[in-house]
C-alpha positions as a Markdown table, in Angstrom:
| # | Residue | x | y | z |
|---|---|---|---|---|
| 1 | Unk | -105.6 | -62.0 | -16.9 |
| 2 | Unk | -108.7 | -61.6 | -15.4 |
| 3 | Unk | -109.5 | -61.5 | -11.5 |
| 4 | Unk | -111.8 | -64.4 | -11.5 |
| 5 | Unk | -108.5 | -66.3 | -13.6 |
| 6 | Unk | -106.6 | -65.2 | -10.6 |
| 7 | Unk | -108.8 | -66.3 | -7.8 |
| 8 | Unk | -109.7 | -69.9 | -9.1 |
| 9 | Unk | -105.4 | -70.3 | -9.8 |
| 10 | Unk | -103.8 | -72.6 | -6.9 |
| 11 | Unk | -101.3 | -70.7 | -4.5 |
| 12 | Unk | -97.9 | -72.0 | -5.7 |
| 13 | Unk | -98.8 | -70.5 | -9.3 |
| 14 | Unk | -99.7 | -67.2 | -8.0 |
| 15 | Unk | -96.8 | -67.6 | -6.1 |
| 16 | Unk | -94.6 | -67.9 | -9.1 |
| 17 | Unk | -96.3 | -65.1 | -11.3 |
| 18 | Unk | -95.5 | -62.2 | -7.9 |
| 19 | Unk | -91.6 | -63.7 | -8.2 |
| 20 | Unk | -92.3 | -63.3 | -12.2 |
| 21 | Unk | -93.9 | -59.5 | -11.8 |
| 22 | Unk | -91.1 | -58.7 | -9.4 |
| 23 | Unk | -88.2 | -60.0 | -11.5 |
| 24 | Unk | -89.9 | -57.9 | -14.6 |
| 25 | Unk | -90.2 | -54.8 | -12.3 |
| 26 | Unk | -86.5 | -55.3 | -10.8 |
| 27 | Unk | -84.8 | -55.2 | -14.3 |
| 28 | Unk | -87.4 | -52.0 | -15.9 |
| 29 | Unk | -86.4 | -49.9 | -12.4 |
| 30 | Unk | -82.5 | -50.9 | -12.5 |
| 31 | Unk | -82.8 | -49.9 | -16.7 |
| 32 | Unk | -84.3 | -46.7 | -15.9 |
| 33 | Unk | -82.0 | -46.4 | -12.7 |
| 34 | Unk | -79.1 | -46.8 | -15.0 |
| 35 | Unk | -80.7 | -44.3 | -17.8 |
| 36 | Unk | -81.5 | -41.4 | -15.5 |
| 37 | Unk | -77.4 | -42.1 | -14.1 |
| 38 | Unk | -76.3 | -41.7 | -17.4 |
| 39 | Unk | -77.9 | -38.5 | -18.2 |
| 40 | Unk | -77.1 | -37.3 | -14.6 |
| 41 | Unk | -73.9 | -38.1 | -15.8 |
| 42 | Unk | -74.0 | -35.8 | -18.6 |
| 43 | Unk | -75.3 | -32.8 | -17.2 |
| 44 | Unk | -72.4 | -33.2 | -14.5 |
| 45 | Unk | -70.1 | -33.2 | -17.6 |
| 46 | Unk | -71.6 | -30.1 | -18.5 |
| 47 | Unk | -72.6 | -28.0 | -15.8 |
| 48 | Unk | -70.3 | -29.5 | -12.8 |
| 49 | Unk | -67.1 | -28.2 | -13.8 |
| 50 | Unk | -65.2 | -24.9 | -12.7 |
| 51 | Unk | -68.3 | -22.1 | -12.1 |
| 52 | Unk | -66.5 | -20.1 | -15.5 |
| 53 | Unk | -68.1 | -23.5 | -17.4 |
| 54 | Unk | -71.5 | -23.0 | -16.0 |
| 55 | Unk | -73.2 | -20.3 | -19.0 |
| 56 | Unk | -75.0 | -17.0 | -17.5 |
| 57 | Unk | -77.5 | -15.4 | -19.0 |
| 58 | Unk | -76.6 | -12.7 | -21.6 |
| 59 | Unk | -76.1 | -8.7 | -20.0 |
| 60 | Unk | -79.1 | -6.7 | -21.2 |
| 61 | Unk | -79.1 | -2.6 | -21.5 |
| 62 | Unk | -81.1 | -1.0 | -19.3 |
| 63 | Unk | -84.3 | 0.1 | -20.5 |
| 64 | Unk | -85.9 | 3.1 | -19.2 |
| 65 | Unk | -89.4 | 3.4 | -19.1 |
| 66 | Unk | -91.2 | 4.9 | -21.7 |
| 67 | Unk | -93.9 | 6.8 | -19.9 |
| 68 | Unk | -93.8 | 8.3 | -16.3 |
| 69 | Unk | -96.5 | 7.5 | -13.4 |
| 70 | Unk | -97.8 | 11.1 | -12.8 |
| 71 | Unk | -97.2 | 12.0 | -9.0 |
| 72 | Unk | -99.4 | 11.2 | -6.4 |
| 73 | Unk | -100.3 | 14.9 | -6.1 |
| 74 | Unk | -101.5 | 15.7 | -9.4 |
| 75 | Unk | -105.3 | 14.7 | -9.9 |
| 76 | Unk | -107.5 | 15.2 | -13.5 |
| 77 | Unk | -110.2 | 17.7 | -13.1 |
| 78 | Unk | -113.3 | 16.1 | -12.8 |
| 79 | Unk | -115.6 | 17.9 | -14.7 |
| 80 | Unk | -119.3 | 17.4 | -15.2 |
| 81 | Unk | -121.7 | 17.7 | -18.5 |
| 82 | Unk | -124.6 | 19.2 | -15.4 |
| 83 | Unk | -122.5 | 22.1 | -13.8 |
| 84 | Unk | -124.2 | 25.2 | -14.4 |
């Protein structure tokens, strides 16, 4: 529908085309209401019972670090092609 449609239409059908719109909305939100419940639903299946149901991540080893930071302290001679 075009806006021009829309502005040469009497009141009373306008009227009935917003209770039309809103009807179509109403039912769309209450199916996607009832949807996102449903899967809500689920995941409370899942996830909501006793906390020994709920899965944790796996243990990993500890891994030590391959190479060491050298210490503050210890500083690379700086050397230069000019020095005589």
């Amino acid at each position: 529908m075009k806006d021009s449609d829309l502005a040469k239409m009497p009141l009373d059908k306008l009227w009935r085309l917003h209770e039309k719109v809103i009807q179509l909305l109403d039912m769309k939100l209450q199916q996607e209401t009832r949807k996102l419940q449903r899967q809500l639903d689920e995941l409370g299946r899942k996830f909501g019972g006793s906390p020994s149901d709920i899965p944790h991540p796996r243990p990993y080893p500890k891994v030590e670090p391959k190479f060491r930071h050298r210490s503050a302290h210890f500083q690379p001679a700086i050397t230069s092609v000019h020095d005589p």
